[in-house]
C-alpha positions as CSV (number, residue, x, y, z in Angstrom):
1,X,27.8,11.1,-10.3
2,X,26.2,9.7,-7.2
3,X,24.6,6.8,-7.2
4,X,21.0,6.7,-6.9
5,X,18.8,5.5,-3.7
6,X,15.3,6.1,-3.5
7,X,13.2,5.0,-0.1
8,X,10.5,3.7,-0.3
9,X,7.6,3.7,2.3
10,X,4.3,1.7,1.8
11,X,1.5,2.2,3.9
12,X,-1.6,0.3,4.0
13,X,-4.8,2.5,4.6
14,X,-6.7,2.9,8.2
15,X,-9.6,0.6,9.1
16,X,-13.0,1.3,7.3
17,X,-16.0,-0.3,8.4
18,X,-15.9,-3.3,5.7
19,X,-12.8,-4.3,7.2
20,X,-14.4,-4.8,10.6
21,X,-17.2,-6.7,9.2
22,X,-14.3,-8.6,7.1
23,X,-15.8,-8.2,3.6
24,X,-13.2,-8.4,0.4
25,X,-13.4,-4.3,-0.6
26,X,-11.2,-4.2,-4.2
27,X,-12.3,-1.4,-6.1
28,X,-15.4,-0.3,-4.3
29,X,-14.8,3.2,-2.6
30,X,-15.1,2.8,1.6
31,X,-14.0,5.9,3.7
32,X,-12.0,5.6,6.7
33,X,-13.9,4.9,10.2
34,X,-12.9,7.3,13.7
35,X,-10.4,4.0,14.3
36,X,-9.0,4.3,10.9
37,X,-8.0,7.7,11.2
38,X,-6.7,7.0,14.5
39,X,-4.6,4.5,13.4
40,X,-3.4,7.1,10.7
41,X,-2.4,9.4,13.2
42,X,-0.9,7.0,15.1
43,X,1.2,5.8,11.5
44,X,2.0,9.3,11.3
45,X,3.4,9.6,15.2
46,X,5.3,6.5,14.5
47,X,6.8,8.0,11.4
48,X,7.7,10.9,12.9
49,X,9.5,9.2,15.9
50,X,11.6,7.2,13.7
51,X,12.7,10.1,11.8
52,X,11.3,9.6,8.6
53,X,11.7,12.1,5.7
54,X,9.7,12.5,2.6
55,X,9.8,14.6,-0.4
56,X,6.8,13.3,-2.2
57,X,3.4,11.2,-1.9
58,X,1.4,8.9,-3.5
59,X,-1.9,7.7,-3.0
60,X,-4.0,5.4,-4.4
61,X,-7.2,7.0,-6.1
62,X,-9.7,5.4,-3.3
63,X,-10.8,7.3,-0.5
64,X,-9.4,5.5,2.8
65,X,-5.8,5.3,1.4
66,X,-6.0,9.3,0.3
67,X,-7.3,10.1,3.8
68,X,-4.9,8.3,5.8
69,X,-2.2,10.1,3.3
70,X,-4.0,13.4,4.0
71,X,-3.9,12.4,7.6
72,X,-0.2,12.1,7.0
73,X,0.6,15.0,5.7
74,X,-1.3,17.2,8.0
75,X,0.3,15.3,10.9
76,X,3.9,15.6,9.8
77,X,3.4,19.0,8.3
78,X,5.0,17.7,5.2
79,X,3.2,20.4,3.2
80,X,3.3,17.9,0.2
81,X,1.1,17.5,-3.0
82,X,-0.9,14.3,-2.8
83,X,-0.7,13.2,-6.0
84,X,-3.6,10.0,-6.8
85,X,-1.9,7.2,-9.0
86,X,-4.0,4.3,-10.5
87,X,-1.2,2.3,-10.8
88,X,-1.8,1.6,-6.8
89,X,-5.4,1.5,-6.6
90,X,-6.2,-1.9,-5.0
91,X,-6.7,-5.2,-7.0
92,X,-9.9,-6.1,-8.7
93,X,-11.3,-8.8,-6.9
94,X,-14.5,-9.1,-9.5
95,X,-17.2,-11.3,-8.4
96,X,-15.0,-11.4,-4.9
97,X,-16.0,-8.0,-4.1
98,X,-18.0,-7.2,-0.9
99,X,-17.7,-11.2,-0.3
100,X,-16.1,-12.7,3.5
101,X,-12.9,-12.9,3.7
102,X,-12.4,-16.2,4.3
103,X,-10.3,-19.3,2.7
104,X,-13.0,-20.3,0.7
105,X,-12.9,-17.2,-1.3
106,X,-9.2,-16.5,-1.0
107,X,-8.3,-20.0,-2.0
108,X,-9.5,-19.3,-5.9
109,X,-8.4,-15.6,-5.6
110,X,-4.9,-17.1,-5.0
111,X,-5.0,-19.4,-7.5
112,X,-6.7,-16.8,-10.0
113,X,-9.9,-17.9,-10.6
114,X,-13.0,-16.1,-10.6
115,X,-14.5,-13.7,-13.5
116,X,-13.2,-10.2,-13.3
117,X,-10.2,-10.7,-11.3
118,X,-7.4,-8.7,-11.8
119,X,-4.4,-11.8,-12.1
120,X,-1.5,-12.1,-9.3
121,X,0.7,-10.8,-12.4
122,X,-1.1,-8.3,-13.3
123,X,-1.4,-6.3,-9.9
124,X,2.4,-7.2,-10.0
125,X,3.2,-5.9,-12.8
126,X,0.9,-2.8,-12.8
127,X,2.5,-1.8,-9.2
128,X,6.0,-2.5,-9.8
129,X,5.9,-0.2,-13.5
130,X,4.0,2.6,-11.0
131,X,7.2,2.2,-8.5
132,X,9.5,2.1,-11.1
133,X,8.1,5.0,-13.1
134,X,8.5,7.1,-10.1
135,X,12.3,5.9,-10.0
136,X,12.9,6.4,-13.2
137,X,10.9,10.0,-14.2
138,X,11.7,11.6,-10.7
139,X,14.5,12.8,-8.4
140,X,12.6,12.0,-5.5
141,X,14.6,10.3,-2.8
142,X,11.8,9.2,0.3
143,X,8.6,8.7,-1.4
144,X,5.9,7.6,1.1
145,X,2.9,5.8,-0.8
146,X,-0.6,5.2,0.8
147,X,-2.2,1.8,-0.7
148,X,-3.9,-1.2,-0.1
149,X,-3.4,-4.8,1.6
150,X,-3.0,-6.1,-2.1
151,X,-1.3,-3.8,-3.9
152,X,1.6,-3.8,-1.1
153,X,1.7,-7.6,-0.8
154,X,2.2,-7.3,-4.7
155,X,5.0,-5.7,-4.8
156,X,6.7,-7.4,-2.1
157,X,5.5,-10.5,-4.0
158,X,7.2,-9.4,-7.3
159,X,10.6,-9.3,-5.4
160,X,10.1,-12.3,-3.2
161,X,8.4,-15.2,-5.1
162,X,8.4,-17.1,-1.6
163,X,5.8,-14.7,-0.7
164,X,2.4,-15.4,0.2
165,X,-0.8,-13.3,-0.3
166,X,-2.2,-15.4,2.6
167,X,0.5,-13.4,4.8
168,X,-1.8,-10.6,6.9
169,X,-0.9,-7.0,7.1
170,X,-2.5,-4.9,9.5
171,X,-4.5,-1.6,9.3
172,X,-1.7,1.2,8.6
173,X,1.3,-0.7,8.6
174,X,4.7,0.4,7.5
175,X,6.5,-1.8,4.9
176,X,10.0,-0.3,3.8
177,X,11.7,-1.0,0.3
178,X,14.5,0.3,-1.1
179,X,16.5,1.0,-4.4
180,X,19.9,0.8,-4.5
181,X,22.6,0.1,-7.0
182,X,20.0,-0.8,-9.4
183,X,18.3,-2.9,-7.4
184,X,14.7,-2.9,-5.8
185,X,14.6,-4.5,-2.4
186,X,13.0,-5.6,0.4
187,X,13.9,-3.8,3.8
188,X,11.3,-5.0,6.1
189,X,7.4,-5.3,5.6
190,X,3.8,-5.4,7.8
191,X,5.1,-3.3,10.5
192,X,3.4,-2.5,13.2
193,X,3.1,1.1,14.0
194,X,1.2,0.7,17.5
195,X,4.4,-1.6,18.7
């Protein structure tokens, strides 16, 4: 029996107008802007000139990260069912919602303080389950998901405790994991699909 590999492919949504004006957006439902879905087409030029395959996709439930997938799709005529998974819905920031983004709110956020906020081991451990009931309950082999800034850096953050959530990740970028032998790794994360 062969072993199983699954590739993974995590994509941050496009720009929406409350990232421009660099407000904290958590739960609250923000569409994509014209950049935003230009910077999904451009993901999904990227993606196609590095070859990627997929069998399934993910989305979170918001709007900007369903768009960009649908965006995606269309793009790579992948013909694909979007299917919309809470378990990679972005974090609840609570009272951090619609707030700057700035140190002085991120500083607390990081250490977990603040009423309503979903804990660093929380999102952790709600994304990581959602990855690894895909792994687990499907024979899917290149799953592309289409999240959020948070819930990416939390899975990364679950394999790397080094990690920072203070480490940015741009509008649309391309972070690769991998699971091999058992395992769930890191391949590369935060890339760049405009370089």
């Amino acid at each position: 029996m062969n072993e199983r590999i699954v590739n993974i492919c995590f994509i941050r949504h496009g720009e929406t107008d409350e990232n421009l004006k660099r407000h904290v957006q958590g739960r609250k439902d923000f569409p994509l802007n014209d950049n935003g879905k230009m910077q999904a087409h451009q993901v999904a030029k990227a993606l196609k000139n590095m070859n990627y395959q997929f069998d399934a996709i993910y989305s979170s439930p918001l709007s900007r990260a369903y768009e960009t997938a649908q965006i995606i799709n269309n793009d790579l005529e992948l013909n694909l069912n979007i299917k919309k998974e809470f378990a990679f819905i972005e974090r609840d920031f609570g009272i951090y919602e619609g707030m700057e983004v700035s140190k002085e709110n991120f500083d607390p956020i990081l250490k977990n303080i603040g009423q309503g906020l979903e804990a660093s081991d929380e999102i952790e451990d709600r994304v990581s389950s959602g990855i690894f009931e895909i792994i687990n309950n499907t024979n899917y082999q290149n799953v592309l998901i289409v999240a959020h800034s948070h819930t990416i850096k939390a899975l990364i953050a679950y394999l790397d405790k080094n990690y920072s959530y203070y480490n940015p990740m741009v509008n649309c970028a391309i972070n690769n994991f991998k699971y091999e032998n058992n395992e769930l790794k890191i391949v590369e994360y935060n890339i760049d699909p405009k370089k």
